[in-house]
N, C-alpha and C positions, 0 to 999 in steps of 0.2 A: 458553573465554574467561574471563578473571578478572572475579571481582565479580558474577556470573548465580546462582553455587548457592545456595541457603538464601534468596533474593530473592522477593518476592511481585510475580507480573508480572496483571495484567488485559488479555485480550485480548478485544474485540469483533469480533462478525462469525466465532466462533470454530466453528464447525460444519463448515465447508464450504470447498475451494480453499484461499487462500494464508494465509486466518485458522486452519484448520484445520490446513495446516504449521506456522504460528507453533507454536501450542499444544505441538503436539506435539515440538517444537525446543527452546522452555521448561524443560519438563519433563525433557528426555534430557540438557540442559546442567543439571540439578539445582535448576531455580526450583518453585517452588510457585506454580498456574494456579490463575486461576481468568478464565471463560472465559463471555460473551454470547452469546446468539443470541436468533432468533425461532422456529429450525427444530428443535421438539424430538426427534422420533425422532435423527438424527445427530449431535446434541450428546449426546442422553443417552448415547448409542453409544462416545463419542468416549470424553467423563467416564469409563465402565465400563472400558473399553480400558486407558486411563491411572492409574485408580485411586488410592492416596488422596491424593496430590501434587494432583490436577486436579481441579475443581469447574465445575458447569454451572449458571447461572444464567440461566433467560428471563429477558432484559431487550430491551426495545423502547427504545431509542434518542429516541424520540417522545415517552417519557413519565418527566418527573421523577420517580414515586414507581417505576418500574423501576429506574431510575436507582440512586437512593439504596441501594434493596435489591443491589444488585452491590456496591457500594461498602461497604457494611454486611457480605455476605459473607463479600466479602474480609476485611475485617478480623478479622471473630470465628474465622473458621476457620483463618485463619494468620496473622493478628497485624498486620497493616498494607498497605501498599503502593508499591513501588520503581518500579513498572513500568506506566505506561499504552501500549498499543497499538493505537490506533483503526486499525482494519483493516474496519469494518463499510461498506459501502454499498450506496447501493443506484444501478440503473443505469436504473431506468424514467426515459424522455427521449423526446419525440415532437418536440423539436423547435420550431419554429412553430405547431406543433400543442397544445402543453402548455397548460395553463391554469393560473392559479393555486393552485391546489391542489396541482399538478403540483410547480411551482414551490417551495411550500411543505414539501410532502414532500421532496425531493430535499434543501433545505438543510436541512433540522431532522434529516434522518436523517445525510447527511454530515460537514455540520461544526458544527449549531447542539447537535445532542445528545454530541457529543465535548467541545463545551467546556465543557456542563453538567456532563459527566463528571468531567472534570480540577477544577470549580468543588468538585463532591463530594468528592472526592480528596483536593481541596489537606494538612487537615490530616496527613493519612496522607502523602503525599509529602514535606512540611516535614519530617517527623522520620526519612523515611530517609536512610542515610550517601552513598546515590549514586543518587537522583532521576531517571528519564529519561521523556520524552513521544516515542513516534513515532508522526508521520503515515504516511499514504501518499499520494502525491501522482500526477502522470500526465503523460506527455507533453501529453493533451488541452489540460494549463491552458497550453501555448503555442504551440499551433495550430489551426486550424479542422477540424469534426470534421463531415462531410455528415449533415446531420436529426438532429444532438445536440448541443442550447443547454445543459441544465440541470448533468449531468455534468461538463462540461469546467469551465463555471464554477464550480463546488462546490469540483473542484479548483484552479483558480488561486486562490479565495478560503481554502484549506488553508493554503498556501503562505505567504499573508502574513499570516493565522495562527500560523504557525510562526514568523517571523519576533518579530512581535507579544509573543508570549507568551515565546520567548526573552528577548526584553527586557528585559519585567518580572518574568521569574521567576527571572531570575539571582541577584536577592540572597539565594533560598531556596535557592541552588544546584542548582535545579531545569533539567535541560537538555533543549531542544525542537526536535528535529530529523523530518527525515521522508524516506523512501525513495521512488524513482520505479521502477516496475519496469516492464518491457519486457515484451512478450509470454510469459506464465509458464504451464508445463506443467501442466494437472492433471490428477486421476486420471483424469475421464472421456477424455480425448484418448488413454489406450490404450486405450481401447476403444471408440472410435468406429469406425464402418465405415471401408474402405480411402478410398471418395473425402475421407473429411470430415479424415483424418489424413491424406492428399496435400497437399489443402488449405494445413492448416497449417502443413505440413512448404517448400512452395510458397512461401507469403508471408512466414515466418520467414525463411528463407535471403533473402527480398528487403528485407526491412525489417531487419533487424540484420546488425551487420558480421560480426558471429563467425558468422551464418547459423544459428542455430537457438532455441527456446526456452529461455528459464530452466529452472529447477527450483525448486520448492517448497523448499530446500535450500537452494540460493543466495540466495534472495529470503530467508529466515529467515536464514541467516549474518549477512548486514547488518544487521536488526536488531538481530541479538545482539550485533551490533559495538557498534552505538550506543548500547546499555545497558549494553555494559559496562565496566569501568574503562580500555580499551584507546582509549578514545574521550572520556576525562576532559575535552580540551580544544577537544568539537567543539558547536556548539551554534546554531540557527539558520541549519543547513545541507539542501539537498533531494540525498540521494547517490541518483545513477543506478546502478540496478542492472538495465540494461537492453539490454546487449551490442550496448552501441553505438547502438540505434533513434536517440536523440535527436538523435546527431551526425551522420548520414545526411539530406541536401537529398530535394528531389524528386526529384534527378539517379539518386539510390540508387546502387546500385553499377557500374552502367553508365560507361563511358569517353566522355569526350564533351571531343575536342583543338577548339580553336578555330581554331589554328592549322595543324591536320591537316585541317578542315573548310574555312579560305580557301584552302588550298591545293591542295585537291582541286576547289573552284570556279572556280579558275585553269587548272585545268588541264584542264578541261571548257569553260569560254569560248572559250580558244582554241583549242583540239579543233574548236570551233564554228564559229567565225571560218576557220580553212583549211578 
């Protein structure tokens, strides 16, 4: 895609799953990584794998001086930064059960530490030629999710964050969009035992229309879309990359005639009746 090579992208959350596809997408489209986590064996891992394009920085989300040091990274070892990618969350959620604390965690790591992020950033973003922010966002933030309060809100509250920050950050021609992704493959799901990849294979085909997982792939292509110059005029948008989940009722994919149904009670009434 135009406008990714030679680009300084910051990916959080970069260790593991769809942050760890990011990363690794960056890189093979020709960006210069540099890449968060908390989980250091598979980041350090990741880093070696990738080599000198890709850089691994502990940074805890939770704490402004990790913060700064990513940001700081970034800049001395490749000259600035084009690309923020907030991919990091976290999913502990009890529900009614949560306490503040709970509560606390959930937002400082989802969205209050991305905006510190981007607060870090800013000057490094102002002077690149083509600036992009992506979220990730979730079906969650527009439906009810049984014994998870803090998640789902995290993400609706992303969302008009995106919005928000599009706003004001147009005049920097800074653009802030975010992806939704649908149930997305990863590594461990080829190797789970036969029942738990039934499972998945089970409830994929029933919740998306195309009937199966993403891929780590697909979910990074979108990205790259949106960073890069092919997406110049998109901004304060949430693109679903989620094979249809969103647009599926509770009805799912099942056939349900109304009309086939009063008509079938018609003809069972007076079935009834003689």
């Amino acid at each position: 895609m135009n406008g990714i090579a030679d680009k300084v992208a910051v990916v959080t959350g970069g260790a593991s799953g769809i942050g760890a596809g990011l990363v690794r997408a960056f890189v093979a489209a020709g960006a210069k990584v540099v890449f968060a986590d908390i989980q250091d064996p598979p980041a350090q891992a990741l880093a070696h794998e990738l080599g000198r394009t890709c850089a691994f920085v502990h940074a805890d989300l939770r704490r402004d001086d990790d913060i700064d040091r990513l940001v700081a990274a970034a800049a001395e070892q490749f000259g600035g930064i084009d690309f923020l990618i907030n991919a990091a969350a976290t999913y502990a959620d009890h529900g009614l059960e949560s306490d503040r604390a709970a509560w606390h965690n959930g937002f400082d790591t989802n969205v209050v530490g991305h905006i510190m992020l981007l607060r870090a950033a800013l000057t490094y973003l102002r002077r690149s030629s083509a600036p992009s922010v992506v979220w990730f966002s979730s079906e969650s933030a527009h439906v009810a999710l049984t014994g998870r309060w803090i998640y789902p809100a995290t993400k609706a509250a992303i969302e008009q964050v995106v919005r928000s920050q599009a706003l004001d950050l147009a005049p920097d021609h800074i653009r802030v969009n975010a992806v939704m992704p649908g149930w997305t493959e990863k590594p461990w799901h080829k190797t789970a035992p036969p029942d738990v990849k039934e499972h998945y294979a089970r409830m994929s085909d029933r919740l998306h229309i195309i009937g199966r997982m993403g891929t780590l792939p697909e979910v990074a292509d979108a990205v790259l879309f949106l960073c890069s110059d092919h997406a110049s005029f998109i901004t304060g948008s949430c693109l679903k990359v989620d094979g249809g989940h969103s647009a599926l009722g509770p009805q799912g994919k099942d056939k349900h005639s109304p009309t086939d149904a009063r008509k079938a009670a018609g003809v069972a009434f007076q079935a009834g009746v003689t």
